[in-house]
Backbone as a chain_set.jsonl record, in Angstrom:
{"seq": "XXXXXXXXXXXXXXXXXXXXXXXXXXXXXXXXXXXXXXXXXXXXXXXXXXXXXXXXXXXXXXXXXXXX", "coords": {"N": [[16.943, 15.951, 5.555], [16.67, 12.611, 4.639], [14.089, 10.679, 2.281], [12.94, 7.146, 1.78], [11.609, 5.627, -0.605], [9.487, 2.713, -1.116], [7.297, 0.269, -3.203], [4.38, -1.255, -3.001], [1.357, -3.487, -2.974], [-1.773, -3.493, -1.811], [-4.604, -5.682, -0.771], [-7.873, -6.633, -0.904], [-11.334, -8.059, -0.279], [-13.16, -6.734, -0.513], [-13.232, -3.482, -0.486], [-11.797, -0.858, -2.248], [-10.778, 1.532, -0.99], [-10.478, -0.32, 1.624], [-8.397, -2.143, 0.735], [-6.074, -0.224, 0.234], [-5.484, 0.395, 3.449], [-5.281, -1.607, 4.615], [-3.007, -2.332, 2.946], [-1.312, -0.242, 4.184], [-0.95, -0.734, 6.872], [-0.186, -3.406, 6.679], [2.359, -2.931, 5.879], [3.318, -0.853, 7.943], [3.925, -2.7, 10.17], [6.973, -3.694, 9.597], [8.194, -0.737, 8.826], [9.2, 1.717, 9.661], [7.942, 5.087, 10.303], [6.031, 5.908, 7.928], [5.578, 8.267, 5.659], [4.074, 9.485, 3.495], [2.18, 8.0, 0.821], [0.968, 7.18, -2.127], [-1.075, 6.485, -4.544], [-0.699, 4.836, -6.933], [-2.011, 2.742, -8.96], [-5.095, 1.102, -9.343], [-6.533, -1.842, -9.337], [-9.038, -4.62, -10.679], [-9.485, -8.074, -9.739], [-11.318, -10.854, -11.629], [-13.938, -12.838, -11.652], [-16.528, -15.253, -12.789], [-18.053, -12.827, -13.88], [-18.033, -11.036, -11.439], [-17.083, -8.723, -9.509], [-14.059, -10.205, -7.241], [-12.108, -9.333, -6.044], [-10.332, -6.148, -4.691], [-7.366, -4.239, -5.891], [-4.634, -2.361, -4.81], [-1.922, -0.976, -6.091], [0.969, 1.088, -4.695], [2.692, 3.752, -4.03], [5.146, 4.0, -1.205], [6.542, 6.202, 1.149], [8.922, 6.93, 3.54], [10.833, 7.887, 6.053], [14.409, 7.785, 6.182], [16.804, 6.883, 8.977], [19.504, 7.999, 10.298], [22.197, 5.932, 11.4], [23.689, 5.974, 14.857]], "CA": [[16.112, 14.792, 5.731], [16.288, 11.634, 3.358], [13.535, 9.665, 2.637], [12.803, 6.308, 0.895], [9.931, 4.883, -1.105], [9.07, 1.043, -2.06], [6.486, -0.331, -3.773], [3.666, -2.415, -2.46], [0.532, -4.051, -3.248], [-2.582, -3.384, -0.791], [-5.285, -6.498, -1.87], [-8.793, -6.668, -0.251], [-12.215, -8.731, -1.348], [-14.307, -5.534, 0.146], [-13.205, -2.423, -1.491], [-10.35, -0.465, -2.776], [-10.012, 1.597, 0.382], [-9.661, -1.196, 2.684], [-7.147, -2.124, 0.309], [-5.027, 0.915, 0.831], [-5.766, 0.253, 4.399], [-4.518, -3.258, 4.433], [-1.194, -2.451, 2.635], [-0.637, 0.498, 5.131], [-1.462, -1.432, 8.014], [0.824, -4.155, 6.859], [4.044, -2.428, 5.871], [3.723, -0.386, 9.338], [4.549, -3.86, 10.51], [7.882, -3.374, 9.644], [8.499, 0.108, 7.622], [8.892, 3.085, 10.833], [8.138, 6.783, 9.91], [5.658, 6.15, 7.259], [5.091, 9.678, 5.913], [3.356, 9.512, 2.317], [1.341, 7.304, 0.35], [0.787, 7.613, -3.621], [-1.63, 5.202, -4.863], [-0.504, 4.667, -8.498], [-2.844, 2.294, -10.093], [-5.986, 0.364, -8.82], [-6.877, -2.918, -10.288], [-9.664, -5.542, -10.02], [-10.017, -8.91, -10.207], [-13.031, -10.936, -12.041], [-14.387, -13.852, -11.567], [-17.907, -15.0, -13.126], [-18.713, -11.266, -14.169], [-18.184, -10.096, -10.297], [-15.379, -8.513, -8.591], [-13.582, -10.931, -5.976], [-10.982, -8.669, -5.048], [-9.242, -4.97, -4.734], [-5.832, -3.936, -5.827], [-4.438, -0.794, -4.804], [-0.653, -0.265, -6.062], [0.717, 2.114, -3.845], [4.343, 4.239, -3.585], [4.824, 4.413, 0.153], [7.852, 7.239, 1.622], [9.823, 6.874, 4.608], [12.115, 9.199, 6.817], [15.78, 7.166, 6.554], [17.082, 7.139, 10.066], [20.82, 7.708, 10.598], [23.319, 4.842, 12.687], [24.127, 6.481, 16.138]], "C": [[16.143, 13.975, 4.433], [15.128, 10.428, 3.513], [13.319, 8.61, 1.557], [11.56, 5.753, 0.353], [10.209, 3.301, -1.979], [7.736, 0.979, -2.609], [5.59, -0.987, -3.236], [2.408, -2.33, -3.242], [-0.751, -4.218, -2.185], [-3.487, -4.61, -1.824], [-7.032, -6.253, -1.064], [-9.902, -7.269, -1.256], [-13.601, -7.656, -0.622], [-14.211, -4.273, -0.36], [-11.657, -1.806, -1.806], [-9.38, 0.682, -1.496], [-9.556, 1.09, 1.263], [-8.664, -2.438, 2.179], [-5.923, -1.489, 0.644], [-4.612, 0.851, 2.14], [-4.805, -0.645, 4.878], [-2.708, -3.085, 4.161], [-0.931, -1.493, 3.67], [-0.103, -0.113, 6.205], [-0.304, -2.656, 7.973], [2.427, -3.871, 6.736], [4.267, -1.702, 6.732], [4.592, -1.362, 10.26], [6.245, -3.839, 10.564], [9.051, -2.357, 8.96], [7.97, 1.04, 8.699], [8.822, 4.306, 10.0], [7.266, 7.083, 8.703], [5.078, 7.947, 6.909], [4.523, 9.755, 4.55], [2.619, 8.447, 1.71], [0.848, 7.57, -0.953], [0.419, 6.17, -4.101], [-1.75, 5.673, -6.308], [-1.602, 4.049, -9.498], [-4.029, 1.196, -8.947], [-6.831, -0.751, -9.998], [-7.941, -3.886, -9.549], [-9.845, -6.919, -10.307], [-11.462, -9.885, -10.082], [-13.075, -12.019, -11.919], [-15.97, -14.232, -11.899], [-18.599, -13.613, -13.244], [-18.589, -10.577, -12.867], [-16.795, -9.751, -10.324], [-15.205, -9.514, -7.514], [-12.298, -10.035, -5.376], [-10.233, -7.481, -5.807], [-8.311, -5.399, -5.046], [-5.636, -2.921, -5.702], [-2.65, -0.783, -4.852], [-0.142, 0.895, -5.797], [2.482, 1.991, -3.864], [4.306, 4.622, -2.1], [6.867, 5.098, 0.639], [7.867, 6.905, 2.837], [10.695, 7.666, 5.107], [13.059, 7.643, 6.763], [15.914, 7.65, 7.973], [18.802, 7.251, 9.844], [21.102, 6.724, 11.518], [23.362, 5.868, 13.239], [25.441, 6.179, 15.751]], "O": [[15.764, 14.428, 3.353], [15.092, 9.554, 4.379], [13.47, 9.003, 0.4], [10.583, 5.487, 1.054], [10.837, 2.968, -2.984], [7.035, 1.943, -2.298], [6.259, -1.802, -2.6], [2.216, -1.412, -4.039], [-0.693, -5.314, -1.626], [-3.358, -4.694, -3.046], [-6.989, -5.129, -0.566], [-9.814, -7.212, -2.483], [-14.751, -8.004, -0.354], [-15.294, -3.848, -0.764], [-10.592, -2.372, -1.56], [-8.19, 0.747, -1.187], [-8.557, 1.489, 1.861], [-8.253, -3.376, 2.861], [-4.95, -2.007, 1.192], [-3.44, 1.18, 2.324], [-3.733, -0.407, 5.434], [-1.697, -3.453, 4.759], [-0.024, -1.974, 4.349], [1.095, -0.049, 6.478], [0.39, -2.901, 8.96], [3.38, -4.406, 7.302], [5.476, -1.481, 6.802], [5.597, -1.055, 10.901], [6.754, -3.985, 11.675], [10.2, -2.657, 8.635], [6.768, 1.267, 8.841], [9.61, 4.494, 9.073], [7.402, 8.203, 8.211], [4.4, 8.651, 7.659], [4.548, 10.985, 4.538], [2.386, 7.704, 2.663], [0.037, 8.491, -0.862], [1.088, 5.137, -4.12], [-2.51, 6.511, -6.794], [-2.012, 4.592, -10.524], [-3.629, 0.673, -7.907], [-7.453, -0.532, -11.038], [-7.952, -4.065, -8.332], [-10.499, -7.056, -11.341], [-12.317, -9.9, -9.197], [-11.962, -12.512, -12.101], [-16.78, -13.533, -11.29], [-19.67, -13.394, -12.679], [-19.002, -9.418, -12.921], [-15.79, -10.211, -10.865], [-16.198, -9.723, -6.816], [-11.721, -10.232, -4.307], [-9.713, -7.522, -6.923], [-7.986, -6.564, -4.819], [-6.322, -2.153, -6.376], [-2.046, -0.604, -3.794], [-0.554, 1.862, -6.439], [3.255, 1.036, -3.79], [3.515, 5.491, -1.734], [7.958, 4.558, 0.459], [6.802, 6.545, 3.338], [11.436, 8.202, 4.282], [12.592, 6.583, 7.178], [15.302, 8.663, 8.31], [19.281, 6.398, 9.097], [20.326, 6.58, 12.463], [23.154, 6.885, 12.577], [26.379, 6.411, 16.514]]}, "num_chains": 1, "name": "protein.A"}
């Protein structure tokens, strides 16, 4: 079995899980067989002393498929 991992960027202005959420949710879209998830670094940005928004940088694995 080979599998592959990219990079992504989950964002959300609600928390850092439905960050993670978000990026899953969107690279299912077009990224079959998701099978891991390694959330590297979590960042926030500030605005007037609040938070306005999650970051959740995230390594996401894949099963490769063979051509028929």
């Amino acid at each position: 079995m080979v599998f592959k991992y990219i990079d992504i960027l989950g964002e959300s202005t609600k928390s850092f899980d439905d960050a993670v959420q978000n990026a899953i949710t969107e690279t299912a879209l077009t990224v079959k067989d998701i099978r891991t998830a390694e959330v590297i670094k979590l960042n926030v940005i500030v605005s007037d002393d609040k938070i306005v928004e999650y970051q959740a940088y995230m390594r996401v694995a894949f099963k490769v498929k063979r051509k028929d």
